[in-house]
N, C-alpha and C positions, 0 to 999 in steps of 0.2 A: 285337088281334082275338080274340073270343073264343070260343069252339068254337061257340054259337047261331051269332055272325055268319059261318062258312067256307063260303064258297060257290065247291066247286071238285067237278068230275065225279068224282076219287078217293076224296071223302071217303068211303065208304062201303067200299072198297077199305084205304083207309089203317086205318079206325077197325079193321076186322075184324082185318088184322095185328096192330096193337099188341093187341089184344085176347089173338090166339092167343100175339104173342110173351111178354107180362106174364103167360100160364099157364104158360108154360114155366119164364120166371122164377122164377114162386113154384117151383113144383114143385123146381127145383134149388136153391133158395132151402132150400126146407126139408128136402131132403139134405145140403144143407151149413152147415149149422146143426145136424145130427145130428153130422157127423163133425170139426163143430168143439168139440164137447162130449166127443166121445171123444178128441182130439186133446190136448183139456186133461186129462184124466183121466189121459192114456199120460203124460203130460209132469209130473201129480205125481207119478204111481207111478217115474217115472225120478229123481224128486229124493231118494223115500222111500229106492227098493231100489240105485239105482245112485247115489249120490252122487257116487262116487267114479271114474266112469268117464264119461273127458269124452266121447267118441264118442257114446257113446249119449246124453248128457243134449245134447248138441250137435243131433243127429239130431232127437231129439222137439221140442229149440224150433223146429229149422226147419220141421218138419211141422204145429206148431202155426200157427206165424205165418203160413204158407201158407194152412192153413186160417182165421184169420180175414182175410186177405187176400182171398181168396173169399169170404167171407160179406158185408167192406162192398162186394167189386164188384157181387155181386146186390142188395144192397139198395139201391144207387144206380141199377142196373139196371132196380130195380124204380117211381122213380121218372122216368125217361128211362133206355129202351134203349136209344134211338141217336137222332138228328137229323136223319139226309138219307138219301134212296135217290138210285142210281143204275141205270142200264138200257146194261149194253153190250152192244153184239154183234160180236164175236170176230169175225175176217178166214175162220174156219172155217164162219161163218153159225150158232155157237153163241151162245146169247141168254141174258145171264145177269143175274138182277136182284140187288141187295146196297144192305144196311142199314147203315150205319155209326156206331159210337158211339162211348163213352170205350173201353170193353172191349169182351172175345169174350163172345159169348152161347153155348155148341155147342148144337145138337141131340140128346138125349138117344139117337137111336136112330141114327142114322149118323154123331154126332161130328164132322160139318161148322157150321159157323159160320153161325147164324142173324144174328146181327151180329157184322160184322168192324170190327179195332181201327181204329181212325183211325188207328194209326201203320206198318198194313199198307201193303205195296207197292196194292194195287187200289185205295186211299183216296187216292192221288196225282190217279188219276181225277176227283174231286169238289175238291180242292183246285187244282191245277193245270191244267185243262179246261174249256172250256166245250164247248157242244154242238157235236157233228161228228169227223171222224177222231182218234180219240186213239191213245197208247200208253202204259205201264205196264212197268214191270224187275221182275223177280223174279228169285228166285235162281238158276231154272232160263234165265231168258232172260226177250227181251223177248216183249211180248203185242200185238199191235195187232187194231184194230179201229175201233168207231164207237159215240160216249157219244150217244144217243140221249135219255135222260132224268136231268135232275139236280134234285131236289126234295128242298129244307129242309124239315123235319117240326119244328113247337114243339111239343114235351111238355112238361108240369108236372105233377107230383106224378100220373103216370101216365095223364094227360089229356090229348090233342091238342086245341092249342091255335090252332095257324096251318098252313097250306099252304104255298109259296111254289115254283114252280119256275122255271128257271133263263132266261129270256125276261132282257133287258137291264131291262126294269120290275122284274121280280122278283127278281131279284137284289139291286139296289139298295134294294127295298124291305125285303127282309130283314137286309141291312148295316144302314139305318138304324135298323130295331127295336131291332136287338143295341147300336147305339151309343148311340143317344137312351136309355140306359136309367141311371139316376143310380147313383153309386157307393157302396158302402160302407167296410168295418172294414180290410177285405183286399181283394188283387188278384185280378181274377177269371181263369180259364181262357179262353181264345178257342178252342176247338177245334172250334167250330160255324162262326164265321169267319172261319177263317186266310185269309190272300188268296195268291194266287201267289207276289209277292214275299218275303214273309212264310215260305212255306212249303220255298223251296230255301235259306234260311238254318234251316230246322229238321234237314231230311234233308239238310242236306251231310254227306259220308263224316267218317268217325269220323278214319281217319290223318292228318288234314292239317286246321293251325289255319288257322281262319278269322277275320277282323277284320272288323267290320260299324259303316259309318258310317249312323247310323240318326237323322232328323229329330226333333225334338223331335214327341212321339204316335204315331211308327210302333212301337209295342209291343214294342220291341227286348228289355225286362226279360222282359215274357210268353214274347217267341219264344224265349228262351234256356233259358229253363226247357222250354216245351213239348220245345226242342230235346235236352234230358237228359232226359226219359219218352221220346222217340224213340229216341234212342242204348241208354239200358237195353233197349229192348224189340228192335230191331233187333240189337244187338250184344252181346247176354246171354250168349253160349258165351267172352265175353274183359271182359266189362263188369259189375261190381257199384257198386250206389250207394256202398255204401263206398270206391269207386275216385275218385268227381267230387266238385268241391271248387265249391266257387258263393261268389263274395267280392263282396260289397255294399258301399255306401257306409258305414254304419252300422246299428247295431243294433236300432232303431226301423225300417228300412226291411227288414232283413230280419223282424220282426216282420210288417208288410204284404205281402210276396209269400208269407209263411209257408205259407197255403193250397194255395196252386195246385200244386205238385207231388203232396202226397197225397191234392188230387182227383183228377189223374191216375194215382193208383195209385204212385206213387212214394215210399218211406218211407226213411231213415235215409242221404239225400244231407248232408253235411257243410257247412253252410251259417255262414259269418263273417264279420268284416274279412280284411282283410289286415293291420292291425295286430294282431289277436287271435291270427290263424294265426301267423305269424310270433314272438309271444309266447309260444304255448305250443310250441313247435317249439326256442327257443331258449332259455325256462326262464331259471334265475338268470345268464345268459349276457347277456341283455337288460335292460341299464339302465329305469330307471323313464323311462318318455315325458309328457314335458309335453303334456298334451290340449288345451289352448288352440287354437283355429283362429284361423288369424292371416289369414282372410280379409275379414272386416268390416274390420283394421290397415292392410294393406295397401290397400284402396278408400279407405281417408280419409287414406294419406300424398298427402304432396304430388306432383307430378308427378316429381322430379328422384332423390325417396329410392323412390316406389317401381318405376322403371325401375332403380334400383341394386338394389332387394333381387330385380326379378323375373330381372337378367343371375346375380348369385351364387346363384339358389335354381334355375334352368334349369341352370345349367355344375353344381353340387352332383348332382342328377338325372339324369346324361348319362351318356351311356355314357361318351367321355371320362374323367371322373372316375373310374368305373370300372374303366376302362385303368389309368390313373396310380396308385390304388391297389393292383390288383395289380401295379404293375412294382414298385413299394416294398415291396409285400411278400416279392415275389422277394429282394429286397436285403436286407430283414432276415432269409429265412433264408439266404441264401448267407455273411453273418456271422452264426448260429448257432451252427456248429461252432467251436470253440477251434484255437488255431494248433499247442497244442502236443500232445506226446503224452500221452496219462494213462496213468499210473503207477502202482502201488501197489506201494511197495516199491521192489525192484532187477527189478519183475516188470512190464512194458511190456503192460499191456492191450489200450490200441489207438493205431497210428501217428496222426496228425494227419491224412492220407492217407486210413488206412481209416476213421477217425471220419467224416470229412468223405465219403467214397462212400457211408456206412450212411446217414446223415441225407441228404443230397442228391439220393441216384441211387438206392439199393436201397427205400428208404422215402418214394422222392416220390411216389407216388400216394395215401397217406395225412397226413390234415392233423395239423400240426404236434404236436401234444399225443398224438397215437399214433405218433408218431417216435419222441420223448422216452420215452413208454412201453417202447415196443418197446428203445428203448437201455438205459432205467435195468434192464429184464429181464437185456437181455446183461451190461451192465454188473456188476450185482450176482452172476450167474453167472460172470462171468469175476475181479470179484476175491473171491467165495469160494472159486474154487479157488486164486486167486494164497495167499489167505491158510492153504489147506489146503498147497501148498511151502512156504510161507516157514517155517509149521509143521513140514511135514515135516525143513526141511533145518536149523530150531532142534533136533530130535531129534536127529540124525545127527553135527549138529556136536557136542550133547551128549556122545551116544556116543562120539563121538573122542576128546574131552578124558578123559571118565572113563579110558579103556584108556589115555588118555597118562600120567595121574596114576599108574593102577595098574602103570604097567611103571615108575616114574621114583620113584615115593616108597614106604618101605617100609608095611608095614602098621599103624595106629597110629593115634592121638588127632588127630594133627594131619592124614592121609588121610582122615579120615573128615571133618572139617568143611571139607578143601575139596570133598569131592564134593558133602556135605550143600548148601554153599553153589551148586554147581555147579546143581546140581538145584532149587532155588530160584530161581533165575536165569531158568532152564529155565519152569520153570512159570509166573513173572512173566512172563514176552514170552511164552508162548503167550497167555494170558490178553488180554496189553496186542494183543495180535495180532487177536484175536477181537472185542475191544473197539473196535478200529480200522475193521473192515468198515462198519459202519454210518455212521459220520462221515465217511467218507472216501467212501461214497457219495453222501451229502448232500452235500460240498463239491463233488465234481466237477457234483452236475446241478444243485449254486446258480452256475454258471460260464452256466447259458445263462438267457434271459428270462424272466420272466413272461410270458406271453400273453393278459394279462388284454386284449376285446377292442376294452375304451371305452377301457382306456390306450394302446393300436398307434392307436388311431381319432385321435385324441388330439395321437399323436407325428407320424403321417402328417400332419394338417393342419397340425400347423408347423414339419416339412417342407416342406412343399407351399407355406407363405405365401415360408418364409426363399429358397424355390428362385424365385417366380413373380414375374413383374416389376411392379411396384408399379401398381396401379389396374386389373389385367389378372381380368377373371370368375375364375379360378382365386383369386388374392389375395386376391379379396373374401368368394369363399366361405369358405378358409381361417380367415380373418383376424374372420369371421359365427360360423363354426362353431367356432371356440375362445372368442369370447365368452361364445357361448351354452351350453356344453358344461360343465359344471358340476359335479362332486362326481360322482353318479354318476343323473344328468339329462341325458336327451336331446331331441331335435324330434321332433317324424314325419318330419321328412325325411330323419333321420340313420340311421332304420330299415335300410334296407336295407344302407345302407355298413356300418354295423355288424355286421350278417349276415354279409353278405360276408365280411368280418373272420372273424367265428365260422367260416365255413366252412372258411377256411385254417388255422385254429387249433387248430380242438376235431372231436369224434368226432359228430354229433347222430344224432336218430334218423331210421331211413331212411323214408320215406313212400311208402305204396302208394299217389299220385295218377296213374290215367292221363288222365283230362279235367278241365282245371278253365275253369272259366265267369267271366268278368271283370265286373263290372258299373260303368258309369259309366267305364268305362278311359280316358275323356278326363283323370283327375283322377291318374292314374299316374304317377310318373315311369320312365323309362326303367331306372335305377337297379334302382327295386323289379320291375318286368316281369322284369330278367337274374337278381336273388334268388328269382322265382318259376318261373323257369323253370329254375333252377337246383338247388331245392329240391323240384321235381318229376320232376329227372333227366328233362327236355324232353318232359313231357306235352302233349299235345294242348290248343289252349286255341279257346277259343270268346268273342272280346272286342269287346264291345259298348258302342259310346260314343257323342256326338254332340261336335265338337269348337265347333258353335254356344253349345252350353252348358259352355263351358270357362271357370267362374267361379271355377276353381284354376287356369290356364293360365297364372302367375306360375310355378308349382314344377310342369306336368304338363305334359301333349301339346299342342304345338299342328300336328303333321303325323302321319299314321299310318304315314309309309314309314322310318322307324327302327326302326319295330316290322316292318313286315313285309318290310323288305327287308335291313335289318341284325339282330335279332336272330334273328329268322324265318329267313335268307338266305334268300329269294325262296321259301321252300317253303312261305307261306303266301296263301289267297287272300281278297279285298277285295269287299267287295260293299257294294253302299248300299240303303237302305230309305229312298227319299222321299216315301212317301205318309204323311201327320199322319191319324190316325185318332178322336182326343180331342176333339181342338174344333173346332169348328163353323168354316165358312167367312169368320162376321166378326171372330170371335177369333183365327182364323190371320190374318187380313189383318190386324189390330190390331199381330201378334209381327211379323208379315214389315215392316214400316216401322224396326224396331228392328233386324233383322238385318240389311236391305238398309244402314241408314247404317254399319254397322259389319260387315261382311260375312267369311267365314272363307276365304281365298286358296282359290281352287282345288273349292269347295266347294257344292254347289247348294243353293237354299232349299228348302223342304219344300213339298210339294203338297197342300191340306188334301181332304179325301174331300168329296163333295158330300151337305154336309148344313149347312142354316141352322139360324139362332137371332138371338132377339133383336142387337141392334147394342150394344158395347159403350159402356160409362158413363163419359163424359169431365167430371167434376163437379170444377169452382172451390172452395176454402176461402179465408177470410182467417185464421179463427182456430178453436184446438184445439176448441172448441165446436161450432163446426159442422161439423170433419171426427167428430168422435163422433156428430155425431146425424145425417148422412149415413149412418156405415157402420150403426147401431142402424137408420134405414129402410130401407136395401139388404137387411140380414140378414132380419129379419122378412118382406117381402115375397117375400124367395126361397124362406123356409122356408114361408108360404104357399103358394106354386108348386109345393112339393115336392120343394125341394132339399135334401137330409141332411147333404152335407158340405160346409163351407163356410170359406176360409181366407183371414185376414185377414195383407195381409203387410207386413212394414215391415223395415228395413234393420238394427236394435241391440236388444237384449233391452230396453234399458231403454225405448227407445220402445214397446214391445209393453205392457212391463208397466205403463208409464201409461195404456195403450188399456188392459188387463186390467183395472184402478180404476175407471176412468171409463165404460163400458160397464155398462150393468143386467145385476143379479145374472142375472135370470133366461132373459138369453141363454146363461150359460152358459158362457162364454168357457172355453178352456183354452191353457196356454201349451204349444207343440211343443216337447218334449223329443227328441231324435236319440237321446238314448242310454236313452230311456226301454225296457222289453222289453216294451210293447204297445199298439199303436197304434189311437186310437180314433176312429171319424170322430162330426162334432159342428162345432160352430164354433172355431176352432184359431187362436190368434194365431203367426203361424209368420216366423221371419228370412228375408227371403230365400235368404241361404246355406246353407238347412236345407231347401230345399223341392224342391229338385232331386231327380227320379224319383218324385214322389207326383203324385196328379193328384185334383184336388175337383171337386164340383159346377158348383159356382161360386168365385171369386177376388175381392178385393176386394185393391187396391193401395193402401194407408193413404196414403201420401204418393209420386207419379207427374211431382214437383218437376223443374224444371232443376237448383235446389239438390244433392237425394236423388239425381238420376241425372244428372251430366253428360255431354256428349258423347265418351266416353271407350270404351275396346274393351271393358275387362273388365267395365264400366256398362254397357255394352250388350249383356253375355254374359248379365249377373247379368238386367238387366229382360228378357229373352229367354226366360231360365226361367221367372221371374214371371208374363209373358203365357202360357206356352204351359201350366198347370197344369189348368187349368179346363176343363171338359167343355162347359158350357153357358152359363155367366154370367160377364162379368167386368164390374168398375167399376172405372176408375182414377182416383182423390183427388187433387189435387195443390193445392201450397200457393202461388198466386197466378199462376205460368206453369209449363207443363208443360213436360215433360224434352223436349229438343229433340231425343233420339231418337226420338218419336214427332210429330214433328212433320209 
């Protein structure tokens, strides 16, 4: 709708506001843009005159960055203030009206908030409310009253654009605008409409993780983010972005949510894998990881080997395993200490006794490699003073002898070359004495281990195969994981064990995380979850997964109450998001035939929001010819419709890259790289197992085969993602009978 066609009694009411608000705008706008110019001027003259004093050179960047932080909120200000009013009135029969945007607007003359944050406590109001009695918390307490008016406002480039207020029509008609709208490069913000559900997983309290099962299109990746601009803005006196850590699937994927936090004003949150975290945390500690995804491997073993590799790669990931490794590592340092006593000399450094209380009891809350530290200290302290006695008492016995010589032998030739010799003697074993500290401190700390933590990792698993009884998950994983464990070559699955390891081992650096944000956590093993929670000294986590799309659910989650009732102990809380907000009502009915045959215990299907679109494309091939000039007319036609991003999906790079040949130059094809650092939308030949947490236009499913998709769980996890990618279009190809999970 566009500002000619609004036909609503406010318009004239509205237009006037945004009018007066957009002069305030500029007005602060161009105050602060003065004192971000002086901001930068203070900030060189601090480099010129204070090099050397970090306080102040510290001081002026923060006052800079400040100031250009105000400068982009007004100038986005300046394009959209805000999105929606609200009208309450207070149980005191106070009547208060409020504009809501990304950021604060103040008032130049009383410093009150011409638009308030959306992440303020009164914005709960417009998010969680519809018309009639509401209430609202604040710091001071609760508010009640009566929400009397809630009306969407479209702005563009400082223009209103639509009306909408909050009637069951209007509403719905305004969700629809925002969703029916095609995607791009990046993930967009939802802050205009968050829904209910949606919005008690953003402002849940900061001290307590929460685990969020969330349907394939409820905006679980959006809400978690939004949900870290809420917590900075809400909990800023104990919260910096330098505090929350946000772990993605991969690096191409955090390339596409890259946006949306510093639309929302949020800059320098720490955003990676968990393999990258974990790699830079543990530094040359961490063997080289074989990157191969062995999820395409595992969909094309046979029934019998990949139920064997999914029980050894489940029992590998478990807490279990976890257990058992540290009980062996108990074991290997309870034989750390030596039986006997160390000695230096006729000089007893330390009983066997007190060795063994230093390392065991005095030193057990630091891990192993600062034991050893801390001993080779004392150690070296205690026999350089053994070896300053032994010194001592080489003098003294010296002395005795000479005074024996000189009472016992007369004065003469032959007195004098035995003291001469006496004294040479003397000086030789002080020397050989001195000479001896160093070696003899090497020998005693080559008496304990190396801690190297791939070779304990190493020794544990065959431990663990020689202990476990033959064919039993423990044996297999063992008996896996020494196959594969190679020179100084690991899995991704051996990440975390290895950690682990390192943690018992070595000193690492300590990490300021108090929030970290999980993404895709259905693909976690439990394993890596106790290393992260571990390496965060039990930060607050915010973890958001869908266990429907558990197309790693061979080595990851397939229940979320290990997480939140074992490593959580019950201290965290669970919430679901079943409303699908992506795709359309016939492409969710399309996905819901694939999840209902193969369904996740315990778990509900997704509710898609009420919004049609065309009927999905169930198209016959015989031969590679005609599934090419199928998907060449599907593409074209949608890219006339005005679809932008459009992905074409198939199950092996190499089938991708014979569709990449055989396709005209001029579509444009490009191949989905995951670990590419930036993501472009376009026509994208993409692997199924690469496609999970993006969402296109449209979808086109190369081959939709019984062949390509047997009647299988993780076949039905993988086409599950497939279907639920696309906003607006999908086509499924299939090569002569389609996959019988859509049948």
């Amino acid at each position: 709708m566009r500002l000619a066609d609004i036909r609503h009694p406010a318009l004239r009411e509205e237009r006037a506001h945004l009018d007066e608000t957009l002069s305030l705008v500029a007005a602060q706008l161009a105050v602060g843009e003065e004192e971000l110019i002086q901001a930068q001027h203070e900030l060189k003259a601090a480099f010129t005159y204070d090099r050397d004093n970090r306080d102040v050179l510290e001081l002026r960047n923060l006052l800079f960055e400040r100031a250009q932080q105000t400068v982009r909120h007004l100038k986005a200000a300046r394009l959209k203030p805000y999105f929606t009013r609200i009208n309450f009135t207070e149980e005191t029969g106070e009547k208060q009206v409020y504009y809501i945007g990304k950021h604060t607007v103040m008032k130049s003359d009383t410093l009150e908030p011409e638009v308030v944050d959306w992440r303020a406590p009164i914005a709960n109001l417009y998010y969680s409310g519809q018309i009639g009695p509401m209430h609202y918390v604040t710091p001071d307490g609760e508010v009640r009253g009566e929400l009397t008016l809630k009306r969407q406002l479209g702005i563009e480039n400082g223009e209103l654009q639509t009306i909408f207020d909050t009637d069951v029509v209007g509403q719905e008609a305004y969700l629809q605008s925002v969703l029916g709208a095609t995607t791009g490069d990046r993930l967009r913000d939802i802050v205009t409409s968050i829904q209910a559900e949606q919005n008690f997983v953003i402002r849940y309290p900061l001290d307590r993780s929460l685990v969020v099962q969330g349907v394939a299109g409820s905006g679980k990746t959006t809400i978690a983010l939004h949900r870290i601009a809420y917590l900075l803005y809400t909990f800023r006196d104990r919260l910096e972005p330098e505090h929350v850590l946000i772990l993605a699937p991969n690096p191409l994927f955090l390339n596409f949510i890259a946006g949306v936090l510093p639309d929302l004003g949020v800059e320098k949150v720490r955003q990676t894998t968990f393999a990258r975290f974990v790699a830079d945390w543990l530094d040359e500690l961490l063997p080289r990881v074989n990157q191969a995804d062995l999820t395409d491997k595992v969909l094309s073993l046979p029934e019998e080997e990949r139920d064997r590799l999914t029980r050894l790669m489940r029992f590998k990931g478990s807490l279990e395993m976890t257990r058992r490794l540290s009980d062996w590592l108990d074991q290997v340092e309870a034989r750390m200490p030596p039986d006997e006593d160390v000695r230096f000399g006729p000089v007893t450094l330390f009983t066997a006794a007190r060795l063994k209380a230093l390392l065991l009891e005095d030193e057990k809350p630091f891990p192993l490699n600062r034991r050893l530290a801390e001993f080779r200290k004392e150690l070296t302290s205690r026999t350089k003073d053994a070896a300053a006695k032994v010194k001592e008492w080489l003098k003294t016995e010296t002395d005795r002898r000479v005074d024996l010589l000189r009472s016992t032998l007369p004065e003469g030739e032959s007195r004098r070359l035995r003291l001469v010799k006496l004294y040479e003697s003397r000086d030789q074993r002080l020397k050989e004495t001195d000479q001896k500290v160093k070696p003899f401190i090497e020998s005693v700390m080559a008496r304990f281990p190396a801690f190297s933590p791939i070779q304990l990792y190493r020794d544990f698993c065959a431990d663990l195969l020689a202990e476990s009884p033959e064919g039993s998950d423990a044996a297999l994983a063992a008996e896996y994981t020494l196959d594969r464990v190679s020179g100084n070559r690991i899995d991704p699955e051996d990440v975390a064990l290895v950690g682990l390891i390192a943690m018992r081992t070595h000193e690492l650096p300590r990490l300021d995380i108090r929030h970290v944000v999980v993404d895709e956590a259905q693909d976690f093993s439990m394993a890596e979850f106790l290393l992260l929670h571990r390496m965060t000294r039990g930060a607050t986590m915010t973890v958001v997964g869908d266990l429907m799309q558990g197309i790693r659910s061979w080595r990851g989650m397939t229940d979320w109450r290990p997480l939140t009732e074992g490593l959580f102990a019950g201290k965290a809380a669970s919430h679901q998001l079943l409303t699908s907000y992506r795709s359309t009502i016939e492409i969710m009915n399309l996905a819901l035939r694939a999840a209902r045959k193969r369904p996740v215990p315990g778990q509900e299907n997704a509710r898609p929001v009420l919004r049609h679109g065309p009927e999905p494309e169930l198209i016959a091939f015989a031969r590679a010819e005609e599934q090419e000039k199928e998907i060449e007319r599907i593409v074209r036609a949608w890219r006339a419709d005005g679809l932008k991003s459009i992905a074409v999906i198939d199950r092996t790079t190499a089938q991708l890259k014979a569709l990449a040949q055989a396709l005209p130059e001029d579509l444009n094809a490009r191949l989905l790289d995951v670990d590419a650092a930036e993501f472009e939308a376009g026509l994208l030949l993409a692997r199924a197992s690469d496609v999970k947490g993006f969402e296109f236009d449209g979808v086109i499913l190369a081959n939709a085969s019984a062949k390509r998709f047997p009647d299988r769980e993780l076949d039905a996890r993988l086409l599950y993602v497939c279907l639920t990618r696309p906003l607006h279009r999908i086509a499924c190809l299939y090569e002569r009978q389609i996959t019988p999970l859509l049948d």
